[in-house]
Backbone bond lengths (Angstrom), bond angles and torsions (degrees), N, CA, C in turn:
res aa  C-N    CA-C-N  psi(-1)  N-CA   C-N-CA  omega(-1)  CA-C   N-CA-C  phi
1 X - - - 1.451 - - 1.516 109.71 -
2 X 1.467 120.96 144.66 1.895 106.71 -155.49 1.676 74.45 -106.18
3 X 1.260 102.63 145.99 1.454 130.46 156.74 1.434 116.79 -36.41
4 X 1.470 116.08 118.00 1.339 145.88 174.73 1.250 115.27 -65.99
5 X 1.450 132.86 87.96 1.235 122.56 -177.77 1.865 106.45 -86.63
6 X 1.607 100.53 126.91 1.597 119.55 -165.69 1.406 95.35 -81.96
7 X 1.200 116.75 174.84 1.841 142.14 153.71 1.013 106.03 -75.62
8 X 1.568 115.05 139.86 1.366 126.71 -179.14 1.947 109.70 -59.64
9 X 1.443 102.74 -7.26 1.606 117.39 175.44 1.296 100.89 -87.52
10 X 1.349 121.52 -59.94 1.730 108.52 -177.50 1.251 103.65 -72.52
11 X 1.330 157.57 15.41 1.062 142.31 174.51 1.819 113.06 -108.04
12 X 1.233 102.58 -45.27 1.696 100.18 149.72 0.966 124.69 -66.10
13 X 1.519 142.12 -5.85 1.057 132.16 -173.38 1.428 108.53 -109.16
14 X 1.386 132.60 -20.31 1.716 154.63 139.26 1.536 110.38 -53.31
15 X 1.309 118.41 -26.27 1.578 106.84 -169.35 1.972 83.12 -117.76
16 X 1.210 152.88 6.62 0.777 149.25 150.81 1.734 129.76 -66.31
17 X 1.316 98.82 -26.93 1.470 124.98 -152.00 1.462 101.57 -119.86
18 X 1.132 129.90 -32.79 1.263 136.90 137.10 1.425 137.46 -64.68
19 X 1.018 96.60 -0.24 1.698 99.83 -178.97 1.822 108.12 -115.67
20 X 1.716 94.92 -27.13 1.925 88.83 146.89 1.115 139.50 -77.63
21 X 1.575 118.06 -10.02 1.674 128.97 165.51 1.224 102.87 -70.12
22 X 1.378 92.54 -40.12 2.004 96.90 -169.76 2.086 104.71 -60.21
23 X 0.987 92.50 -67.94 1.661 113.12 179.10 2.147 101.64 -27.98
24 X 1.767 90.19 -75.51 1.388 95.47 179.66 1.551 113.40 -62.21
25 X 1.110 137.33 -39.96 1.474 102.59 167.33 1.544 134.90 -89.40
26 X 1.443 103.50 11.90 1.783 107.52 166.90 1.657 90.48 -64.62
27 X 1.933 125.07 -52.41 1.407 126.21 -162.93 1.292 96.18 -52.40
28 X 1.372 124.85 -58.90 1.958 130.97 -149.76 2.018 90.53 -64.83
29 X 0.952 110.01 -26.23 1.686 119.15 -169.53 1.777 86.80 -61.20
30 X 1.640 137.90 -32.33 1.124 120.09 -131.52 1.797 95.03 -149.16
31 X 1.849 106.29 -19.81 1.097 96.12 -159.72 1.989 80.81 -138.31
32 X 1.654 106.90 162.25 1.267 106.52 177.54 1.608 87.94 -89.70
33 X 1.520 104.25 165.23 1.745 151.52 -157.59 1.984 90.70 -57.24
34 X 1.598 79.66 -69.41 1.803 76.24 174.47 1.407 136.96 -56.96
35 X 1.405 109.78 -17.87 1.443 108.92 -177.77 1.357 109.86 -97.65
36 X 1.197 139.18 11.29 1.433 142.28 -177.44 1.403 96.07 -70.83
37 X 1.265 134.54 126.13 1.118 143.69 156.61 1.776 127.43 -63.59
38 X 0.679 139.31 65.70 1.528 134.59 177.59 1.674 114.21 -7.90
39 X 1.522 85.96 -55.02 1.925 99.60 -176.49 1.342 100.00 -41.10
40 X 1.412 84.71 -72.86 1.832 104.06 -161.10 1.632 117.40 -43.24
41 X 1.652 100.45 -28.24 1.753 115.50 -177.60 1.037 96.28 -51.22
42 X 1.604 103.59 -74.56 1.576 119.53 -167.92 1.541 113.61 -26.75
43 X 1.765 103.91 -54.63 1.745 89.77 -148.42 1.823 88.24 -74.50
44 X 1.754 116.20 -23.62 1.566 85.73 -158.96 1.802 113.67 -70.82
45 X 1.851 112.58 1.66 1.217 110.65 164.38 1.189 130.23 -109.72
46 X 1.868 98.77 13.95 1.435 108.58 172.04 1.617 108.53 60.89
47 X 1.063 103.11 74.12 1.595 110.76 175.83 1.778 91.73 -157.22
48 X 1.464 93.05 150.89 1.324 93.21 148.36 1.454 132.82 -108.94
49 X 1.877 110.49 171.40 1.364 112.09 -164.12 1.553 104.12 -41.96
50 X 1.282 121.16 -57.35 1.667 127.88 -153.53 1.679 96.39 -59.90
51 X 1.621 116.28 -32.37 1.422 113.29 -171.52 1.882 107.86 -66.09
52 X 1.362 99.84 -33.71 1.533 128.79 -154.76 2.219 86.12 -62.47
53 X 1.567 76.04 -50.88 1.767 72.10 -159.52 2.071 117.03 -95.23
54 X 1.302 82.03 9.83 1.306 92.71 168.62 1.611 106.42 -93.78
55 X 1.421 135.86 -14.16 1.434 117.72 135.35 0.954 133.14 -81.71
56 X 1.619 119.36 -19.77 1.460 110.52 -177.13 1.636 105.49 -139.34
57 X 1.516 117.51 85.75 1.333 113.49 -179.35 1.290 121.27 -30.51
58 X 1.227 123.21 -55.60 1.562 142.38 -175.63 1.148 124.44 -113.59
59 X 1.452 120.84 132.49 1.752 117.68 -165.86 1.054 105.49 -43.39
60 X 1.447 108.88 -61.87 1.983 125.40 -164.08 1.882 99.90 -54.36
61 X 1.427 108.86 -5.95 2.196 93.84 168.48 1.646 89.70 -74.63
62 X 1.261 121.48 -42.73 1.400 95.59 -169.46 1.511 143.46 -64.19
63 X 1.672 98.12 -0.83 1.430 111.15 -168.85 1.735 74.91 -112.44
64 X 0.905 146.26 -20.95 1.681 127.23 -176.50 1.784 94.73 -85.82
65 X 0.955 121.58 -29.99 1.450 125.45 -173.65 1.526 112.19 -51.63
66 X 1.453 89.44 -45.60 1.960 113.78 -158.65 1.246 98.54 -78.45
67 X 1.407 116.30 -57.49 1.902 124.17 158.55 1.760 109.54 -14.69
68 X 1.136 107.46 -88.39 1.034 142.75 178.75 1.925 105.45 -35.72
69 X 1.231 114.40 -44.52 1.606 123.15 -169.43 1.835 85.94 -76.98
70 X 1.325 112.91 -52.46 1.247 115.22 -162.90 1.285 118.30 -53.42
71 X 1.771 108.48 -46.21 1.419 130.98 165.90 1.069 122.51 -51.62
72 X 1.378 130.54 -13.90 1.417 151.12 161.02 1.279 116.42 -48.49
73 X 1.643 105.28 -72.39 1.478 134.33 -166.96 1.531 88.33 -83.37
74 X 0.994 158.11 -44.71 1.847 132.67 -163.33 1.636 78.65 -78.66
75 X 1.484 130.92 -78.90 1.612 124.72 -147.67 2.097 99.55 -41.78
76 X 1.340 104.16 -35.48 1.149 95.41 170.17 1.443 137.40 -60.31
77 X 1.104 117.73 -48.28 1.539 135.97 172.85 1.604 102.31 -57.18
78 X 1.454 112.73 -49.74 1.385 117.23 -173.84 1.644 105.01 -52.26
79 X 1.144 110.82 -50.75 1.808 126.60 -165.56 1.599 81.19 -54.01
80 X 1.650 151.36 -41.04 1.460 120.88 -119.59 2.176 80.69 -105.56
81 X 1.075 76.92 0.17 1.981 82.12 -169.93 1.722 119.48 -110.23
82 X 1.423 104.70 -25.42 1.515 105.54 -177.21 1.988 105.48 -113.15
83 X 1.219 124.71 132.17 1.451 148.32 -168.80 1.613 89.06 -72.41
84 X 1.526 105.35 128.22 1.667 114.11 173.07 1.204 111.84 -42.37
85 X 1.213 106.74 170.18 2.026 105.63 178.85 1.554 127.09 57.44
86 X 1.424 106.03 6.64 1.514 110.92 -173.40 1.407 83.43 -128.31
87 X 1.744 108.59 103.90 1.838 116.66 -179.36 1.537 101.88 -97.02
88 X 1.195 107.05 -44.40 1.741 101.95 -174.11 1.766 105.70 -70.28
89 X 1.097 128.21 -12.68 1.405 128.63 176.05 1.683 103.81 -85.96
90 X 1.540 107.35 -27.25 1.532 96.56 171.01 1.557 120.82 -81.78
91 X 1.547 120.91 -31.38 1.008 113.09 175.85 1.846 116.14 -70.72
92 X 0.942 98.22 -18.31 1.975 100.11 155.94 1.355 116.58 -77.53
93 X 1.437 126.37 -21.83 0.985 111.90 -176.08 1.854 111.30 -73.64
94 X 1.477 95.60 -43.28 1.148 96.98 161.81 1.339 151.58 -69.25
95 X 0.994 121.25 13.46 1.153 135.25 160.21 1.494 117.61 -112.84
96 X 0.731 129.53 -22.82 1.943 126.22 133.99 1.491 127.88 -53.92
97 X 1.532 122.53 -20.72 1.140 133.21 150.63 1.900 112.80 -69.37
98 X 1.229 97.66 -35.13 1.768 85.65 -172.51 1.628 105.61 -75.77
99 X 1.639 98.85 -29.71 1.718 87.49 162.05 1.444 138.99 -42.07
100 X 1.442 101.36 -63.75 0.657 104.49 -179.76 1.755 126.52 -68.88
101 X 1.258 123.76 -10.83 1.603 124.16 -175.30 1.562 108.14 -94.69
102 X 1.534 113.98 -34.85 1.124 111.21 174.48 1.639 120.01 -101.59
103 X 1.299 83.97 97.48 2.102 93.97 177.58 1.318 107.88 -110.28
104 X 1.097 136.77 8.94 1.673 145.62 -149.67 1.621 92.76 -131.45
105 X 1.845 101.00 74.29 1.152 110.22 171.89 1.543 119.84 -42.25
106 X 1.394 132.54 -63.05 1.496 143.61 153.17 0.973 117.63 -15.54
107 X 1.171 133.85 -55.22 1.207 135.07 -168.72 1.619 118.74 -75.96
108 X 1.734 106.30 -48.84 1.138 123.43 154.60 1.230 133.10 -28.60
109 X 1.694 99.08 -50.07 1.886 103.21 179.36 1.600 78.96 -77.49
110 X 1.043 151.42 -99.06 1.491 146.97 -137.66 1.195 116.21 -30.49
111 X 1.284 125.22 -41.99 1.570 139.57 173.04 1.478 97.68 -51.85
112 X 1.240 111.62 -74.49 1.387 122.29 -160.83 2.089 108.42 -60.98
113 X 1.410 99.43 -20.33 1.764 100.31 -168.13 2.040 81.42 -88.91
114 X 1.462 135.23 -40.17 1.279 87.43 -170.95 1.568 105.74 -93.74
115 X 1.186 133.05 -2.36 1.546 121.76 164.40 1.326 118.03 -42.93
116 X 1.844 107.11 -50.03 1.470 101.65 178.21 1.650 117.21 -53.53
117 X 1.294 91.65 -49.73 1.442 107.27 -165.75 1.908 116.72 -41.26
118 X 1.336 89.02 -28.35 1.767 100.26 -176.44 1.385 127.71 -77.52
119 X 1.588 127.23 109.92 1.033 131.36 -156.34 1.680 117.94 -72.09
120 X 1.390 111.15 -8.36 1.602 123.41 169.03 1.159 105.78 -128.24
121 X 1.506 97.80 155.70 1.467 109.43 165.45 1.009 130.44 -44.97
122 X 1.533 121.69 154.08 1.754 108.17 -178.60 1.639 118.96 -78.72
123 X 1.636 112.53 148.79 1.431 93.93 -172.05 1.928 106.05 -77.51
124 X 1.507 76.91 -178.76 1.650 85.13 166.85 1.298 147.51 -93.61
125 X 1.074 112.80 119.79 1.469 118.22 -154.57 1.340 108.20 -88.44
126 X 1.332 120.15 143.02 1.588 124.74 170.63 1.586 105.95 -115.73
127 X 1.291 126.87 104.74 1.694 120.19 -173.73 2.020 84.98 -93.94
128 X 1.212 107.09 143.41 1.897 114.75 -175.67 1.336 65.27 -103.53
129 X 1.994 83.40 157.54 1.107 96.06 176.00 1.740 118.76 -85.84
130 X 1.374 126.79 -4.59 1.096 134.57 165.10 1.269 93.49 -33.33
131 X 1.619 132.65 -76.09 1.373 140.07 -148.46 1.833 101.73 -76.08
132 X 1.258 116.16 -19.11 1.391 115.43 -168.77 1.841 85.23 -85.81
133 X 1.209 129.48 -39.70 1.696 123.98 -175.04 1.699 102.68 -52.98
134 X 1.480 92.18 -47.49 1.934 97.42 -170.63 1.258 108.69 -73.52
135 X 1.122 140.68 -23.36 1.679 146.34 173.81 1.230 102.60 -55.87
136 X 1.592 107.81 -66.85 1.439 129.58 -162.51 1.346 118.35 -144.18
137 X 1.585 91.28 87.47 2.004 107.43 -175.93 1.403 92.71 -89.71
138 X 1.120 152.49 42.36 1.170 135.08 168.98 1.813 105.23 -157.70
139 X 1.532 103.69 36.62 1.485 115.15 -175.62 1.524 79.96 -133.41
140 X 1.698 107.19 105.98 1.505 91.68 166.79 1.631 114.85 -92.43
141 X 1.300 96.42 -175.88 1.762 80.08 -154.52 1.189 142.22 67.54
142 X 1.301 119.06 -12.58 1.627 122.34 -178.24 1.590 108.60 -57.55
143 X 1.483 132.08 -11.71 0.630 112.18 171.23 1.978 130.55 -99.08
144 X 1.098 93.26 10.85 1.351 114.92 169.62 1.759 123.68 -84.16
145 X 1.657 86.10 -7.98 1.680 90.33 170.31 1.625 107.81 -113.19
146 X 2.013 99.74 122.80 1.509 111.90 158.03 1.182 116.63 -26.54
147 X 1.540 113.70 124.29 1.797 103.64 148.95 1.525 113.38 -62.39
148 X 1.256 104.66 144.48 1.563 120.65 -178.56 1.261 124.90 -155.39
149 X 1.068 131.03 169.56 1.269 136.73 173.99 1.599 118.85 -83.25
150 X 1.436 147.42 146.44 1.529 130.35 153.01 1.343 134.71 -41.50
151 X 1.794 100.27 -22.34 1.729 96.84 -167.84 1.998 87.02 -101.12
152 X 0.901 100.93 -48.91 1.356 97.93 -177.95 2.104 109.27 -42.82
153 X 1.392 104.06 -56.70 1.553 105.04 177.30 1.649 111.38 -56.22
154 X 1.201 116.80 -18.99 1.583 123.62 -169.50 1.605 77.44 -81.17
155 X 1.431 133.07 -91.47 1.349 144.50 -129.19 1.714 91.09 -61.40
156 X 1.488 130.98 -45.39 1.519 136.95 172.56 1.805 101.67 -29.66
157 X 1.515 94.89 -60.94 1.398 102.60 -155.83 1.651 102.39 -64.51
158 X 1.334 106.37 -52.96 1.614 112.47 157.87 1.462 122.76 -6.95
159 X 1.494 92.65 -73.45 1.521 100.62 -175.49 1.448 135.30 -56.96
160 X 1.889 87.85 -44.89 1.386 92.39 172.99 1.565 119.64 -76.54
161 X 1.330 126.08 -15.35 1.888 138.73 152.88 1.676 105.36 -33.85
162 X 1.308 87.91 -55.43 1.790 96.41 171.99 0.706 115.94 -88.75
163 X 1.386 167.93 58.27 1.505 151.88 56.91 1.266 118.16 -48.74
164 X 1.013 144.08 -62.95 1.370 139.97 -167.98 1.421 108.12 -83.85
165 X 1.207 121.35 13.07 1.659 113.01 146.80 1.906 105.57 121.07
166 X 1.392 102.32 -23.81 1.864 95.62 -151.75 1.590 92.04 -76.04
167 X 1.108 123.21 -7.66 1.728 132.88 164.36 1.284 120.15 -93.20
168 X 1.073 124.03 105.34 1.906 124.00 151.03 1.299 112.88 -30.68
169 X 1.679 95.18 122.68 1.619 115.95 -171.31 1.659 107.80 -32.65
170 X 1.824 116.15 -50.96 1.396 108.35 -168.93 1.447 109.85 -98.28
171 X 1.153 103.73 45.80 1.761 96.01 178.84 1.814 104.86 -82.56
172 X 1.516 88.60 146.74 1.519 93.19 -178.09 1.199 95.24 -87.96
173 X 1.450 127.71 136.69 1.460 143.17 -165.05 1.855 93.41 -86.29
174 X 1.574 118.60 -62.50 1.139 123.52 -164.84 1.412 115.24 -53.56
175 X 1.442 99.35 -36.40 1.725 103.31 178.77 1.499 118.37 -69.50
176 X 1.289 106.65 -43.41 1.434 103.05 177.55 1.869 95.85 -62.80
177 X 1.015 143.70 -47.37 1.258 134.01 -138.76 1.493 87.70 -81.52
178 X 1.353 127.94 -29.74 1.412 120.21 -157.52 2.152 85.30 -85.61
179 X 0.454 125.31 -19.69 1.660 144.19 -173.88 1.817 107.08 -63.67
180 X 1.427 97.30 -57.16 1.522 112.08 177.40 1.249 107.58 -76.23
181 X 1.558 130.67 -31.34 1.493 121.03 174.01 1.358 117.78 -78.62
182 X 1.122 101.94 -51.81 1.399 93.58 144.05 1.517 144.59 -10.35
183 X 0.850 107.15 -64.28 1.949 123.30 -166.35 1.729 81.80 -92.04
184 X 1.433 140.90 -53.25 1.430 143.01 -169.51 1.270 98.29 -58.01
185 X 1.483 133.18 -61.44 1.630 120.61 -161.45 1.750 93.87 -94.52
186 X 0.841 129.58 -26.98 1.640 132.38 173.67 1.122 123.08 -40.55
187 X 1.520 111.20 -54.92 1.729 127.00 175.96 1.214 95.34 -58.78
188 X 1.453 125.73 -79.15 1.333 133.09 176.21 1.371 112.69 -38.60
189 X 0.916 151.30 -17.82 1.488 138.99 155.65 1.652 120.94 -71.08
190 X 1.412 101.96 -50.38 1.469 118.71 162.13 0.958 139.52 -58.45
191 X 1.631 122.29 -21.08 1.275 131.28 148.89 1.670 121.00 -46.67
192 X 1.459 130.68 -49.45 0.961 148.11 160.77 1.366 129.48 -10.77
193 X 1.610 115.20 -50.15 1.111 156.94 -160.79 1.708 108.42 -100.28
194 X 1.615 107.32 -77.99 1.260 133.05 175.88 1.411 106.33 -59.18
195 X 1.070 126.80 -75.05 1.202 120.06 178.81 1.792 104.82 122.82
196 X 1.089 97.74 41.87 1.653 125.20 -161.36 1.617 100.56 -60.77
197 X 1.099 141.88 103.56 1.369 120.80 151.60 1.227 140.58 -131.36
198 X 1.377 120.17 39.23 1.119 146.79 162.51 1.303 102.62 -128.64
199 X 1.566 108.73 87.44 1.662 121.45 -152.42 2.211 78.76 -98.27
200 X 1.277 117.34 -32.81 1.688 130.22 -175.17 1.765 93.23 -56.33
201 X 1.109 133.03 -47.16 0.892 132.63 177.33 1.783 142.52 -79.16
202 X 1.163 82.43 -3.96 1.960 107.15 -172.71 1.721 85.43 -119.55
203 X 1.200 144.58 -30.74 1.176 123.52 156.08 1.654 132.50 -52.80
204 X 1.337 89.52 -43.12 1.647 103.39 -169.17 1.537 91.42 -74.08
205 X 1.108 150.68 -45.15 1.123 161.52 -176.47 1.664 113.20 -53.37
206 X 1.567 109.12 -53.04 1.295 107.80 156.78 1.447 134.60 -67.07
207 X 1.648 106.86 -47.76 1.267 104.40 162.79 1.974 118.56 -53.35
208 X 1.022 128.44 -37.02 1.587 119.34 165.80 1.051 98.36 -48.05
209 X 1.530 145.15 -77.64 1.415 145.58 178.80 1.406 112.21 -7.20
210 X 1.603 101.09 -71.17 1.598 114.58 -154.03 1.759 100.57 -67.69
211 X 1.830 113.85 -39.76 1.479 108.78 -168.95 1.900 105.27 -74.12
212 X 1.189 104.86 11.00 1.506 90.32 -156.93 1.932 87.88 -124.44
213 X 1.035 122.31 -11.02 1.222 132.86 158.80 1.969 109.80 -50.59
214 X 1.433 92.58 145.40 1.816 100.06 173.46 1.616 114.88 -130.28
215 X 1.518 91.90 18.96 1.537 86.79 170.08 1.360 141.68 -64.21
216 X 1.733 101.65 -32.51 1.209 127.24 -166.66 1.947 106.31 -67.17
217 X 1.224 91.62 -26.42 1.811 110.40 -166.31 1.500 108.77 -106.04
218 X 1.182 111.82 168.35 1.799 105.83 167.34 1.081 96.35 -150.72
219 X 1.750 128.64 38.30 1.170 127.20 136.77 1.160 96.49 -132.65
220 X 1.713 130.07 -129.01 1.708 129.52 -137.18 1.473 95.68 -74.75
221 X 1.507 112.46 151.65 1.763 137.47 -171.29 1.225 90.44 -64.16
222 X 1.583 117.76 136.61 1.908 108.97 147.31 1.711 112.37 -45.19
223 X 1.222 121.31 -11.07 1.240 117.44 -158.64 1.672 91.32 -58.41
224 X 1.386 123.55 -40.74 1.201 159.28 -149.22 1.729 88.42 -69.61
225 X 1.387 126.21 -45.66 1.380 143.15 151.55 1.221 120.79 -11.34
226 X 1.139 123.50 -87.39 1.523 142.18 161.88 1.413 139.39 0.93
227 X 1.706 89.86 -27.20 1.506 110.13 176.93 1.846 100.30 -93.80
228 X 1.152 108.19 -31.14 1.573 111.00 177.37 1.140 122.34 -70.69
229 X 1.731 117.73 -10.60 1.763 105.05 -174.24 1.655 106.79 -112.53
230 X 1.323 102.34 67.98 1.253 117.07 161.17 1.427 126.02 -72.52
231 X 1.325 115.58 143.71 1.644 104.64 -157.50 1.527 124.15 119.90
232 X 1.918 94.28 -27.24 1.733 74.58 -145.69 1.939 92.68 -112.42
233 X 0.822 136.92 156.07 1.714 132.53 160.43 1.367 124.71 -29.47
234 X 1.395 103.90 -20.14 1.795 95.02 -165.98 1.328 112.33 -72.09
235 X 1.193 118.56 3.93 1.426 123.22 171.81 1.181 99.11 -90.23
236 X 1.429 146.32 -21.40 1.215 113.18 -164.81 1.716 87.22 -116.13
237 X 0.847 119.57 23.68 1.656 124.29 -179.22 1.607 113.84 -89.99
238 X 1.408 117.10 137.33 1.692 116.53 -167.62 1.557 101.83 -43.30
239 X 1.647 110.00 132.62 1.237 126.28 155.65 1.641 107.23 -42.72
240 X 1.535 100.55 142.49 1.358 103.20 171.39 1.666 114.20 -103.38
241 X 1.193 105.19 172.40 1.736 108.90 -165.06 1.514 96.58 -114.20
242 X 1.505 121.13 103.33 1.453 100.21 167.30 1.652 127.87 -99.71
């Protein structure tokens, strides 16, 4: 897709808006959620409050924003490694991508302590692709990928697994999906504790678990699966020890 040349308006207004995600999570890197100052944001990006919240009504858009930017760049990386039509090889791919992006244990628990913390769902975010060029000018195509959510891109890929066969006709879609979020924010919580850091490897480990499980079905095992996700690395990923 050839490069979109923006207005000198959408382009300040993408490199404006990105440079307060940027700002607020160098702080969350160093400071807890509550103590981020708004004021203080503002002046160190030289904006004012009214500018501040005319992109982001509410602090917590900026942590759905950053989600969301991040979710960008792994589904992206994932696409440059797994062959179209192979969904269960992408949802492995992705989760070898979250390994690898999230190493910033700290930050991680912080992400994850105010998600819990939030009594609604997160809203919905639209990142333009103006702001997806300024994030990531050197992802071509980035703008050919939907903003989306992780669980939402998991349940997509799901579906389409189940149509084209690499899913048993009665698999419950929701269960498996609640299964994969699971094992995604789980590790990452458990790391915390454990002291997990070969988070690439405690995925792949769960994911064997989850494809080789027959709960989801009440006829043939996903184990039965395994032969269908061709394409993807987890074959060439360290054997696990059970």
């Amino acid at each position: 897709m050839r490069e979109k040349n923006y207005s000198l308006r959408e382009r300040k207004h993408a490199w404006t808006k990105i440079t307060i995600v940027d700002a607020f999570i160098k702080r969350l890197r160093h400071c807890r959620y509550e103590e981020i100052s708004i004021r203080k944001l503002c002046k160190e990006v030289e904006i004012s409050g009214g500018t501040f919240f005319n992109y982001f009504p509410e602090k917590i858009d900026i942590i759905n924003y950053y989600r969301n930017l991040l979710t960008l760049k792994i589904i992206w990386k994932a696409r440059q490694e797994v062959m179209p039509g192979k969904y269960l090889a992408m949802i492995n791919a992705i989760f070898m991508k979250f390994a690898e992006e999230l190493t910033n244990v700290n930050l991680i628990n912080k992400l994850i302590a105010v998600m819990i913390s939030q009594k609604e769902r997160p809203k919905k975010i639209v990142i333009l692709n103006s702001e997806k060029q300024i994030m990531y000018p050197d992802y071509a195509g980035m703008e050919n990928i939907s903003t989306t959510s992780i669980e939402e891109f998991f349940r997509q890929c799901l579906r389409h697994a189940l149509k084209n066969g690499e899913l048993p006709r009665n698999t419950d879609i929701e269960d498996v999906l609640i299964s994969l979020l699971t094992i995604l924010g789980g590790t990452l919580m458990t790391a915390r504790f454990k002291n997990v850091k070969d988070k690439a490897y405690q995925y792949t480990r769960q994911l064997k678990l989850l494809w080789n499980e027959d709960a989801y079905t009440k006829k043939r095992p996903l184990s039965l699966l395994m032969k269908s996700i061709a394409g993807t690395r987890l074959s060439r990923m360290p054997s696990c020890r059970m």
